[in-house]
C-alpha positions in Angstrom: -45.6 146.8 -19.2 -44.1 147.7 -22.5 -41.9 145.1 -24.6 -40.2 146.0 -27.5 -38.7 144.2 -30.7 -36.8 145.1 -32.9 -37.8 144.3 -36.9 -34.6 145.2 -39.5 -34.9 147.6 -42.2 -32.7 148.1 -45.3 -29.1 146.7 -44.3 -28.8 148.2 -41.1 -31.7 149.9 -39.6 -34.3 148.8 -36.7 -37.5 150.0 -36.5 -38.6 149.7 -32.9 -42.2 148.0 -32.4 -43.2 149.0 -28.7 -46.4 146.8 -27.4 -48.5 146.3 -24.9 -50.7 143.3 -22.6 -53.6 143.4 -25.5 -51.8 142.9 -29.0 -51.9 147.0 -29.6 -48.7 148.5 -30.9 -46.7 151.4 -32.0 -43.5 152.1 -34.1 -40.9 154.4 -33.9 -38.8 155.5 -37.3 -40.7 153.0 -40.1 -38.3 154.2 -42.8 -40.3 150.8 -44.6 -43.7 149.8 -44.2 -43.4 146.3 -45.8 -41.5 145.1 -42.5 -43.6 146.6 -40.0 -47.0 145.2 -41.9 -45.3 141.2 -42.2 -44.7 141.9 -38.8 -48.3 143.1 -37.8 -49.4 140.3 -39.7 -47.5 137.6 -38.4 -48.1 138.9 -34.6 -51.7 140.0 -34.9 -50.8 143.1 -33.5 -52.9 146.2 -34.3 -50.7 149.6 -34.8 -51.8 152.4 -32.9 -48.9 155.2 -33.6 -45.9 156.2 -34.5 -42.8 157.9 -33.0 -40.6 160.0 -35.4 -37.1 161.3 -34.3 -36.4 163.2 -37.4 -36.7 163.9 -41.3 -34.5 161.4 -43.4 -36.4 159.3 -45.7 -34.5 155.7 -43.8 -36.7 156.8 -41.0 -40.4 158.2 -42.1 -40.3 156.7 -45.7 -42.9 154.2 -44.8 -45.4 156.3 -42.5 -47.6 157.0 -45.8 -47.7 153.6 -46.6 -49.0 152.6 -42.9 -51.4 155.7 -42.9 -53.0 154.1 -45.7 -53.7 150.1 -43.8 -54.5 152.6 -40.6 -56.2 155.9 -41.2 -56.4 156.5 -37.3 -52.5 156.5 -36.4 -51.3 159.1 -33.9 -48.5 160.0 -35.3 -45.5 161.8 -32.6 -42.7 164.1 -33.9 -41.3 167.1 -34.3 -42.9 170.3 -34.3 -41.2 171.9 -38.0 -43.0 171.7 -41.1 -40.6 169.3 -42.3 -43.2 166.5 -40.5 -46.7 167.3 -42.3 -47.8 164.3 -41.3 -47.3 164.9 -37.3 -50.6 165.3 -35.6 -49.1 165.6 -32.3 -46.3 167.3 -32.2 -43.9 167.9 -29.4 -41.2 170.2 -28.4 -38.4 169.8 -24.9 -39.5 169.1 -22.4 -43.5 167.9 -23.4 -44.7 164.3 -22.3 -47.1 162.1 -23.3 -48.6 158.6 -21.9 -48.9 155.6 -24.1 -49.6 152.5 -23.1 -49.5 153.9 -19.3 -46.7 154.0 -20.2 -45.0 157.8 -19.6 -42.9 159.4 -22.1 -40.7 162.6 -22.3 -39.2 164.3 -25.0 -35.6 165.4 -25.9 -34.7 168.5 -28.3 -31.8 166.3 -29.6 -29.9 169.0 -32.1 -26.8 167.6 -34.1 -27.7 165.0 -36.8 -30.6 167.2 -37.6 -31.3 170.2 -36.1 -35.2 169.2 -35.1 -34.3 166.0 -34.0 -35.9 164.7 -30.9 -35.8 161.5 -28.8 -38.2 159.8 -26.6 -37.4 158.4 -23.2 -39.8 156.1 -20.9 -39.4 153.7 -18.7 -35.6 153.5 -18.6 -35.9 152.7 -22.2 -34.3 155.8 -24.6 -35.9 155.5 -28.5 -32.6 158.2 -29.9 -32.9 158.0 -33.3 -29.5 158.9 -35.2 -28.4 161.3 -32.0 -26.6 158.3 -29.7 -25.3 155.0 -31.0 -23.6 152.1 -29.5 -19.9 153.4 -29.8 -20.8 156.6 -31.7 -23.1 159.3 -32.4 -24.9 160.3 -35.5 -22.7 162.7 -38.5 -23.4 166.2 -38.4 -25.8 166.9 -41.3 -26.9 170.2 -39.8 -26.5 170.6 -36.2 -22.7 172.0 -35.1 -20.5 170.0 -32.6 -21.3 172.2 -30.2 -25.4 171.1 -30.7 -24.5 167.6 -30.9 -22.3 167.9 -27.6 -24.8 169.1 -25.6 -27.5 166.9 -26.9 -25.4 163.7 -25.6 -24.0 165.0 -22.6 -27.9 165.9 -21.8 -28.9 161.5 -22.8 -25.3 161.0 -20.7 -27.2 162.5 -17.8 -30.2 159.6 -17.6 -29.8 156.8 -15.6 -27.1 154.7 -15.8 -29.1 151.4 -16.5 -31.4 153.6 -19.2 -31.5 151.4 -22.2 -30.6 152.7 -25.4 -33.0 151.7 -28.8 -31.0 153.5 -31.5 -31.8 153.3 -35.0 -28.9 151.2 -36.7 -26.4 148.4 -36.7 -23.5 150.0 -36.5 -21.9 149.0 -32.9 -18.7 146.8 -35.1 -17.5 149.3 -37.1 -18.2 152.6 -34.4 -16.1 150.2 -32.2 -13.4 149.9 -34.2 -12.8 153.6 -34.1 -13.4 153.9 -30.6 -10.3 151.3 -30.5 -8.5 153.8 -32.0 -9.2 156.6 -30.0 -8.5 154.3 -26.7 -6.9 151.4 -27.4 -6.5 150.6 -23.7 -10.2 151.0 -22.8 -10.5 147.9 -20.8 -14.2 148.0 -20.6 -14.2 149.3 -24.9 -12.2 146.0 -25.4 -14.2 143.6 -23.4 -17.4 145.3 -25.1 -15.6 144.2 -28.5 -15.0 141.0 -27.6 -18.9 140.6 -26.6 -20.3 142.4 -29.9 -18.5 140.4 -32.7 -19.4 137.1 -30.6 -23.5 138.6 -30.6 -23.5 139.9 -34.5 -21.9 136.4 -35.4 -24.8 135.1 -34.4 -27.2 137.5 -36.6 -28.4 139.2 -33.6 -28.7 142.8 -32.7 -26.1 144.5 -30.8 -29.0 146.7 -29.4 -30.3 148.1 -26.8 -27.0 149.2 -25.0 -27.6 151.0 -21.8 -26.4 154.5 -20.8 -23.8 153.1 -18.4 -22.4 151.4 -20.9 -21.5 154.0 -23.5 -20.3 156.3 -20.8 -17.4 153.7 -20.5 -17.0 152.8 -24.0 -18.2 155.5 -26.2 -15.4 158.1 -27.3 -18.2 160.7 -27.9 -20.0 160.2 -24.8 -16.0 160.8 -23.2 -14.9 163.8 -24.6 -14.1 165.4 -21.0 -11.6 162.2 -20.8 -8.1 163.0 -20.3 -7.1 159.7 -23.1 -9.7 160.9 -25.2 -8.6 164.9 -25.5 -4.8 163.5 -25.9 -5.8 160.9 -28.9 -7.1 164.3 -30.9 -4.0 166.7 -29.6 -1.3 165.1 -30.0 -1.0 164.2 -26.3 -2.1 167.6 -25.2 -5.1 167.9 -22.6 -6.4 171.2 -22.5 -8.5 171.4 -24.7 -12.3 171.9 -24.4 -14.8 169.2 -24.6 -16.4 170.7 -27.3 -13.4 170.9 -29.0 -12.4 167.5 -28.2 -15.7 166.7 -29.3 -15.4 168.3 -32.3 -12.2 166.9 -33.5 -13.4 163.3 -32.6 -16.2 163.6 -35.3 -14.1 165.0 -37.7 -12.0 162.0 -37.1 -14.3 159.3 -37.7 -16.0 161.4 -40.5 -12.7 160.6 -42.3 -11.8 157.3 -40.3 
């Protein structure tokens, strides 16, 4: 059975260290290596591979680094040339078994348009496509992309449990607030996240239920969601909703 910690990057980012029964290990997204090798370290864990979701630095800027202490990673991604160091890469759809442990892969397109996430186990590794109360900007994918790409994670199990890549469940819920301010469920949530991050402990892993009832961009097809971007109106699409919701908090 696979456990997985979470060790803090930077301000606000986790890389997510999956491991199994015999102290062997992989990461997903070491934007540092520093972290990742105190935590090997300290642990005793020895690190097999690596799971990449996309190209910015925050999330591969260590993998050099760790290729160096273990010449022998498998390293998962992307199939571009944007990932040189990928030596297996995946596309939709493809699947893989770690840990007997078995994993499929999402084409993700929004944040980055070769994005991809990785799903096992109930457990979704998403990168910078879903957070908890928000998505990831739109760098180079369109809102249409990025609407697709979370409706398709929207579609997993309910009780899926979502690894996402930063700390940024406060302030995403503070817009969602504004979009909904009588999202029983949203406030509750609220409530629950400021009393867990006063604490200094992560908001993360969410689950899929759960941002379907708190999530404005996971509730575009919402009637109080389409009014909160059109003037009260409800007709329009959900891209469109979708589309003016990211505008929204790009500005908010």
């Amino acid at each position: 059975m696979l456990s997985v910690t979470s060790i803090p990057a930077f301000n606000d980012n986790y890389i997510w260290l999956l491991k199994n029964d015999d102290n062997h290990c992989v990461v997903v997204d070491p934007g540092d290596a520093a972290p990742v090798l105190e935590t090997l370290n300290n642990e005793g864990l020895t690190l097999d591979g690596i799971l990449v979701t996309h190209h910015h630095n925050d999330h591969i800027g260590g993998i050099h680094t760790l290729l160096d202490h273990f010449p022998n990673l498998t390293i998962y991604g992307p199939t571009t040339e944007r990932f040189p160091m990928v030596n297996q890469p995946l596309k939709h759809g493809d699947s893989f078994t770690l840990f007997n442990a078995d994993f499929t892969v999402f084409q993700v397109p929004g944040h980055t348009l070769d994005h991809v996430a990785y799903y096992a186990e109930g457990m979704l590794f998403c990168g910078d496509t879903l957070f908890s109360g928000g998505c990831g900007r739109l760098f180079e994918g369109t809102p249409k992309q990025m609407h697709q790409s979370l409706t398709h994670l929207a579609s997993l199990p309910e009780n899926t449990l979502v690894f996402c890549a930063h700390e940024y469940t406060l302030s995403n819920l503070k817009f969602a607030q504004a979009v909904e301010p009588n999202n029983t469920a949203l406030n509750e949530y609220v409530v629950e996240a400021q009393a867990v991050r006063a604490k200094n402990v992560p908001t993360l892993p969410s689950s899929i239920g759960r941002e379907k009832r708190i999530n404005p961009f996971l509730r575009a097809h919402i009637d109080s969601v389409k009014a909160a971007v059109s003037q009260g109106a409800t007709d329009s699409t959900d891209t469109e909703t979708f589309a003016a919701l990211r505008r929204w908090k790009d500005e908010f």
